[in-house]
TISE-176795 format. One line per 3 residues: for each residue x, z, y of N, C-alpha, C, CB. Coordinates in steps of 0.05 Angstrom, whole numbers, plus 5000, padded with zeros to 4 digits. Glycine has a CB too. Example, Ala and Ser with C-alpha at 12.3 -4.5 7.8 and 13.67 -1.06 7.14 Angstrom:
# TISE-176795
5264:5156:4886:5246:5156:4910:5264:5156:4934:5226:5181:4911 | 5257:5142:4955:5273:5143:4979:5258:5157:5001:5282:5114:4988
***
This chain:
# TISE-176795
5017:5000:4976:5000:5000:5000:5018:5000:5025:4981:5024:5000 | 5004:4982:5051:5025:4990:5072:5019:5009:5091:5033:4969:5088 | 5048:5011:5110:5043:5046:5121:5022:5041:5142:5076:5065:5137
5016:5062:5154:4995:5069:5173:5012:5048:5189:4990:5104:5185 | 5031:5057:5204:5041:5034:5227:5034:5007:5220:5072:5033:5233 | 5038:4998:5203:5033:4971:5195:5009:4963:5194:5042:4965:5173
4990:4979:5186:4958:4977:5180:4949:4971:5210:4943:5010:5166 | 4957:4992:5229:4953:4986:5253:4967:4964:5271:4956:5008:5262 | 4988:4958:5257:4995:4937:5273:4984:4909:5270:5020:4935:5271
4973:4902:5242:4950:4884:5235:4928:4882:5250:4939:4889:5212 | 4916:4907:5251:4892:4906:5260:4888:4910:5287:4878:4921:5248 | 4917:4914:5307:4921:4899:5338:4928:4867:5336:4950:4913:5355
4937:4857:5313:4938:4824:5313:4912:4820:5307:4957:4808:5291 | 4889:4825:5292:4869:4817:5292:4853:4813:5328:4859:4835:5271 | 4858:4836:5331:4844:4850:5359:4865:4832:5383:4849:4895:5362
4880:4822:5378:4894:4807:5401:4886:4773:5393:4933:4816:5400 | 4879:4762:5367:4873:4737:5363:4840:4738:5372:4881:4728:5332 | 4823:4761:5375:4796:4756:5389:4800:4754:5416:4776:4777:5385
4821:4765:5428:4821:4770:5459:4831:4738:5457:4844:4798:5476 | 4855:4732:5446:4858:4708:5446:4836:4683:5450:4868:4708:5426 | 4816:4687:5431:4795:4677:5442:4779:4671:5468:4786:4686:5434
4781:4690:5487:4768:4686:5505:4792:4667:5529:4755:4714:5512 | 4810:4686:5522:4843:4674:5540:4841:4645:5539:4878:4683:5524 | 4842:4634:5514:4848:4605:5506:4823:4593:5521:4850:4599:5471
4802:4600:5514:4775:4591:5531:4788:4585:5561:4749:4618:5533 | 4796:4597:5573:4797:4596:5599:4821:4579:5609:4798:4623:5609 | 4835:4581:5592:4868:4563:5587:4864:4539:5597:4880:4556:5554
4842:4522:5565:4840:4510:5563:4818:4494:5584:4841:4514:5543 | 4802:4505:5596:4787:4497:5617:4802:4493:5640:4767:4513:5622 | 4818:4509:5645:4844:4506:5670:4856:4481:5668:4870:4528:5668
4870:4484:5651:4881:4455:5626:4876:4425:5637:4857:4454:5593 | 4850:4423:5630:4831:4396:5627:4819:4397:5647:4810:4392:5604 | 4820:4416:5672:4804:4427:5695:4774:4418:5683:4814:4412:5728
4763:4427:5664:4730:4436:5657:4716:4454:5676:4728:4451:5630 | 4695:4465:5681:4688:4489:5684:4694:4510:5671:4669:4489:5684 | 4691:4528:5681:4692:4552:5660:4669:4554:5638:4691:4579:5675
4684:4562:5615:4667:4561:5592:4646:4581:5593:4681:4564:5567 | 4621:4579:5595:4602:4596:5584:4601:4607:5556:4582:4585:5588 | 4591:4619:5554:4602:4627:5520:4566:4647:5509:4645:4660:5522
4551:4633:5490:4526:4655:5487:4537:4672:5466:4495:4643:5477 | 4525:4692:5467:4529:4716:5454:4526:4713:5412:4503:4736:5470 | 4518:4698:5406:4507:4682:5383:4539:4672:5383:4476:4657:5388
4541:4646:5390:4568:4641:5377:4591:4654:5383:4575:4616:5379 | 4595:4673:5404:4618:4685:5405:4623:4710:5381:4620:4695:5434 | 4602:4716:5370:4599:4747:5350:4611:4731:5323:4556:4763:5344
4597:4710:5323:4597:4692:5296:4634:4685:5301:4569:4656:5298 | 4634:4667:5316:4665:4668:5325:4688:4694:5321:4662:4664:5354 | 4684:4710:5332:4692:4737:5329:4692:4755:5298:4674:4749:5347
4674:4744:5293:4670:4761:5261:4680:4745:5240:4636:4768:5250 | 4682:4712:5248:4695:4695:5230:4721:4708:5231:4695:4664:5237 | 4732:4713:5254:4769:4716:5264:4769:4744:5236:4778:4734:5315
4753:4766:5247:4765:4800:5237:4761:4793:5211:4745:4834:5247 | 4738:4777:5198:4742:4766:5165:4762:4760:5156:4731:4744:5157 | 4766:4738:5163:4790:4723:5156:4822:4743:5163:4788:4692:5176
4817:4758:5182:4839:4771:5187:4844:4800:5164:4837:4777:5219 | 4818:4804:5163:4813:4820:5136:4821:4820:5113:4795:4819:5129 | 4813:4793:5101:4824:4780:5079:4851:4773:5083:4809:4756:5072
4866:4766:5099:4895:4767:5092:4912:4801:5091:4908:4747:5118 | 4902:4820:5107:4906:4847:5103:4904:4852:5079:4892:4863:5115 | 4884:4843:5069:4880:4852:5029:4901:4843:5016:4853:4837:5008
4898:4810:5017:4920:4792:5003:4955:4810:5011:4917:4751:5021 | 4952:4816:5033:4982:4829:5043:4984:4859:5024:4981:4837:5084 | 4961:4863:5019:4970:4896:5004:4962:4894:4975:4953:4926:5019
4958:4873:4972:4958:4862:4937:4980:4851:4924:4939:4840:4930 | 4996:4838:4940:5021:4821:4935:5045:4855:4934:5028:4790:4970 | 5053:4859:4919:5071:4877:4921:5100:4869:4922:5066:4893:4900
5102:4840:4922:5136:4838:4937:5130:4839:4963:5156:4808:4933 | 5146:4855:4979:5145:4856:5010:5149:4827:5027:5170:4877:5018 | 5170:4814:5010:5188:4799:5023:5159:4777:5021:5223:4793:5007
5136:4768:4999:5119:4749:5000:5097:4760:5021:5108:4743:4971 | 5093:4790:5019:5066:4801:5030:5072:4788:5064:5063:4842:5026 | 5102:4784:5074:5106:4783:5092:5107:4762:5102:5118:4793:5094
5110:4741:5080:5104:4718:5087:5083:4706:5090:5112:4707:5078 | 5055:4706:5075:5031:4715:5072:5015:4718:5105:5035:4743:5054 | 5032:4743:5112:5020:4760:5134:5027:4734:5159:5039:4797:5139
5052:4722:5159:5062:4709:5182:5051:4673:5179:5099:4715:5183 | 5046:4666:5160:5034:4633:5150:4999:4641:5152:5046:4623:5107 | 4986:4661:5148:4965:4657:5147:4948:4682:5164:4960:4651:5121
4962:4696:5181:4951:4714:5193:4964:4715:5218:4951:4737:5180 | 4987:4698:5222:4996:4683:5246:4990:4658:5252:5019:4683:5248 | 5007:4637:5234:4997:4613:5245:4968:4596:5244:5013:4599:5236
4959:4601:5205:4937:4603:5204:4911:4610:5221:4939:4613:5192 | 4906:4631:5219:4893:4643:5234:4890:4639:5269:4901:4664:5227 | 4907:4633:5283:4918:4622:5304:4907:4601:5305:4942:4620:5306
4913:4582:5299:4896:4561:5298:4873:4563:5292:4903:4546:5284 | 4860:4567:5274:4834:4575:5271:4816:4580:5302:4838:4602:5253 | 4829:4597:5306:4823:4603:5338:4827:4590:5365:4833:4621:5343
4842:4572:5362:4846:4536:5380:4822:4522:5364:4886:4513:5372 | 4818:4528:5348:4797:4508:5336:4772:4523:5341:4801:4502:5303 | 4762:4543:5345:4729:4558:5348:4728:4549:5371:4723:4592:5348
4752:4559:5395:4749:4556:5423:4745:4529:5426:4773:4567:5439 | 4759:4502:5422:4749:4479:5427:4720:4472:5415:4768:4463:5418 | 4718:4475:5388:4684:4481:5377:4661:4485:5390:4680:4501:5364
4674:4519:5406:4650:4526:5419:4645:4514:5445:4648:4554:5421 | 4662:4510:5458:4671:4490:5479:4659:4469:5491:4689:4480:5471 | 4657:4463:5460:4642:4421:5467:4653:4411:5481:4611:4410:5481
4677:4409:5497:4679:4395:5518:4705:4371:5500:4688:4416:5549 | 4701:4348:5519:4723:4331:5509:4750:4333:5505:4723:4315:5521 | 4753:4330:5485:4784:4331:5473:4786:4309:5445:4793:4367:5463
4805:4305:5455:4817:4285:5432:4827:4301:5407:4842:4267:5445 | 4828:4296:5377:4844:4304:5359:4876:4309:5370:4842:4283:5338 | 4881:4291:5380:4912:4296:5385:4922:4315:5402:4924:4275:5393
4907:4309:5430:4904:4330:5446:4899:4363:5444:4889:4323:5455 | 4884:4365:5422:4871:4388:5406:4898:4403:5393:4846:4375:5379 | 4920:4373:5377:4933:4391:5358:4956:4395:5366:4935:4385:5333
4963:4373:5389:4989:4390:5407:4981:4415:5417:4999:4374:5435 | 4953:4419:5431:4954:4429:5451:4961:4462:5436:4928:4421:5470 | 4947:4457:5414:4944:4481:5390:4973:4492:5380:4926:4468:5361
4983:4468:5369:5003:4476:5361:5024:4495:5367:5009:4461:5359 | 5022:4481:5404:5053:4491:5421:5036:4522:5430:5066:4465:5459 | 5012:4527:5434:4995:4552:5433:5004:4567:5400:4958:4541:5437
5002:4563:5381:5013:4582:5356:5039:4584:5360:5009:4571:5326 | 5046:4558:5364:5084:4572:5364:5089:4592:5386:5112:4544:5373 | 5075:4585:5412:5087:4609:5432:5071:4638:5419:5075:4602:5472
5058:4639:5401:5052:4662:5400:5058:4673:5375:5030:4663:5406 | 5075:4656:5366:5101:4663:5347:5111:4677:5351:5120:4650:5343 | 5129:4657:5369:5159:4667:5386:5155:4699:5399:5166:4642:5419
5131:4700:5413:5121:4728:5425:5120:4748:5408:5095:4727:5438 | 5102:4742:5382:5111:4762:5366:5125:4769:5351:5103:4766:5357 | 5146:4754:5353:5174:4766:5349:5191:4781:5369:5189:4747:5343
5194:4770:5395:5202:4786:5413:5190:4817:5412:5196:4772:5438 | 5156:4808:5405:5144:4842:5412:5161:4863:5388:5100:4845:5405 | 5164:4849:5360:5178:4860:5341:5200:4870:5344:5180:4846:5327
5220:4850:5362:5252:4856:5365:5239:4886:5383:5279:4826:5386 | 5221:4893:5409:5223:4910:5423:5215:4933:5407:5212:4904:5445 | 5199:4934:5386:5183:4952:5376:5216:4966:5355:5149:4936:5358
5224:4947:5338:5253:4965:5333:5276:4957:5352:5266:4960:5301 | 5278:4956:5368:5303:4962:5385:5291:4993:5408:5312:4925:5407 | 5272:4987:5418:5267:5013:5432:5248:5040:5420:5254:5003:5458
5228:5034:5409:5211:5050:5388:5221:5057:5363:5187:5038:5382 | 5240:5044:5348:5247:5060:5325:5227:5048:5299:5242:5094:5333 | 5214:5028:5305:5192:5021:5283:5202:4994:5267:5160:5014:5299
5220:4991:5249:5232:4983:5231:5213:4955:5222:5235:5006:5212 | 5213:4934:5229:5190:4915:5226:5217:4889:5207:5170:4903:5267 | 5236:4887:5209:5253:4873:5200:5283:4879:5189:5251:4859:5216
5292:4880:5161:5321:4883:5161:5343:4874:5179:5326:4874:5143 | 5337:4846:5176:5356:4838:5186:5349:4805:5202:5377:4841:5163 | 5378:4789:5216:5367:4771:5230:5346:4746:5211:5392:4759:5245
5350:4748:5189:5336:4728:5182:5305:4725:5169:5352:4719:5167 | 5302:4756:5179:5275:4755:5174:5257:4743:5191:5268:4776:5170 | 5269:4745:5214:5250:4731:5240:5251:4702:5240:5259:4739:5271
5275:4693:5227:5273:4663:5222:5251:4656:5200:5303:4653:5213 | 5252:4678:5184:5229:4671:5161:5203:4666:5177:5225:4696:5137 | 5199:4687:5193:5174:4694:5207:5172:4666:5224:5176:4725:5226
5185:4659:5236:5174:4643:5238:5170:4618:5239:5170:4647:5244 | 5185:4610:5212:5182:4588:5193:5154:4591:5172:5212:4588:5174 | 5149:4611:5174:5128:4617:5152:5091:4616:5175:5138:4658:5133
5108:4625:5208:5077:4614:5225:5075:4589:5228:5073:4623:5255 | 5099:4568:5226:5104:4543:5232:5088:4530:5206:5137:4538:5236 | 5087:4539:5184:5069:4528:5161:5046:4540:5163:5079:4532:5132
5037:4569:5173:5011:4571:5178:5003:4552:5197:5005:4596:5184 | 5006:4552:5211:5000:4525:5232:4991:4498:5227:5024:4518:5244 | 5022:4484:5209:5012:4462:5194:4985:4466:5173:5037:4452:5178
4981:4487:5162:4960:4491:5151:4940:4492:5158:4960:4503:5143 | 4930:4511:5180:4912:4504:5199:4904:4475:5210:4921:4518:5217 | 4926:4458:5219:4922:4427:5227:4908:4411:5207:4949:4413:5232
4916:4420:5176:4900:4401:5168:4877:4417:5160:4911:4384:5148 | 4872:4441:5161:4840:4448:5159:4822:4442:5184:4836:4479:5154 | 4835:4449:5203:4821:4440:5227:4818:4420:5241:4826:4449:5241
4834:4403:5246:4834:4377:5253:4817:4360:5255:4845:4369:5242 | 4811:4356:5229:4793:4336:5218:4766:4346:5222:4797:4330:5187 | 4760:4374:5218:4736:4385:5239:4730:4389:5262:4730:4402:5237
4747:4372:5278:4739:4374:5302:4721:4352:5313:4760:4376:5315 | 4697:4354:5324:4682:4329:5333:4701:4328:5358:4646:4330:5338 | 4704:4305:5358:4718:4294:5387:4698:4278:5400:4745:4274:5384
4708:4290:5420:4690:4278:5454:4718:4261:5465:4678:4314:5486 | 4719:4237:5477:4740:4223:5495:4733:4230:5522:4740:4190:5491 | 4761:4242:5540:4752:4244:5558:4751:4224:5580:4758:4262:5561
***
């Protein structure tokens, strides 16, 4: 099983990929200069409860896998990049507004990787100044995030192809 810190640190990545949600909404309207997204209460819950599911289910998968070294990979391919995307993909969904496939999966992509890269930095700060032990050594963060870089690609091809596109 993993420790309390860890449990909680999942379930602030869950709670930071919903906020994410609304952020990207607004990003992305800045972006494409759209309006601001309205958002009804109906698909944002549905939206929202899809994310903590799915973020759920990889927390399980993460404390069922008893090699660390897979659980962790697991955690960073499908509860980073995965999942991440997922959430470039609701927000354009709920959105409706025009976007191209391509447009969609750059725009997505370079959005998962920066929030890669970030959560690694937040990692390096969490053991360099807090004392909270999140990586041996340097090459775990390379794993990390080689393993969001395939959640990602994974995401692209689940999502992708579900996207109705509008031309703008």
């Amino acid at each position: 099983m993993q420790s309390p810190v860890l449990s909680m640190y999942v379930f602030i990545v869950a709670l930071g990929l919903c906020v994410m949600y609304f952020v990207f909404s607004y990003c992305l309207a800045r972006f494409f200069q759209w309006e601001n997204p309205k958002f009804t209460m109906r698909q944002s819950v549905r939206s929202l409860g899809l994310i903590f599911l799915l973020a759920s289910i990889v927390f399980i998968a993460m404390n069922i896998v008893e090699d660390r070294q897979i659980a962790n990979r697991i955690e960073h391919a499908f509860g980073g990049g995965f999942l991440a995307f997922m959430v470039c993909y609701l927000v354009a969904r709920d959105m409706a507004r025009p976007i191209t496939r391509f447009q969609f999966f750059v725009l997505s992509f370079l959005v998962v990787t920066a929030l890669g890269v970030a959560n690694e930095i937040l990692e390096f700060f969490a053991q360099e100044y807090f004392g909270v032990v999140l990586a041996k050594n340097l090459n775990d963060t390379w794993l990390d995030l080689i393993s969001n870089t395939i959640g990602a690609f994974i995401g692209a091809a689940a999502f992708v192809p579900l996207l109705k596109t509008k031309h703008p």
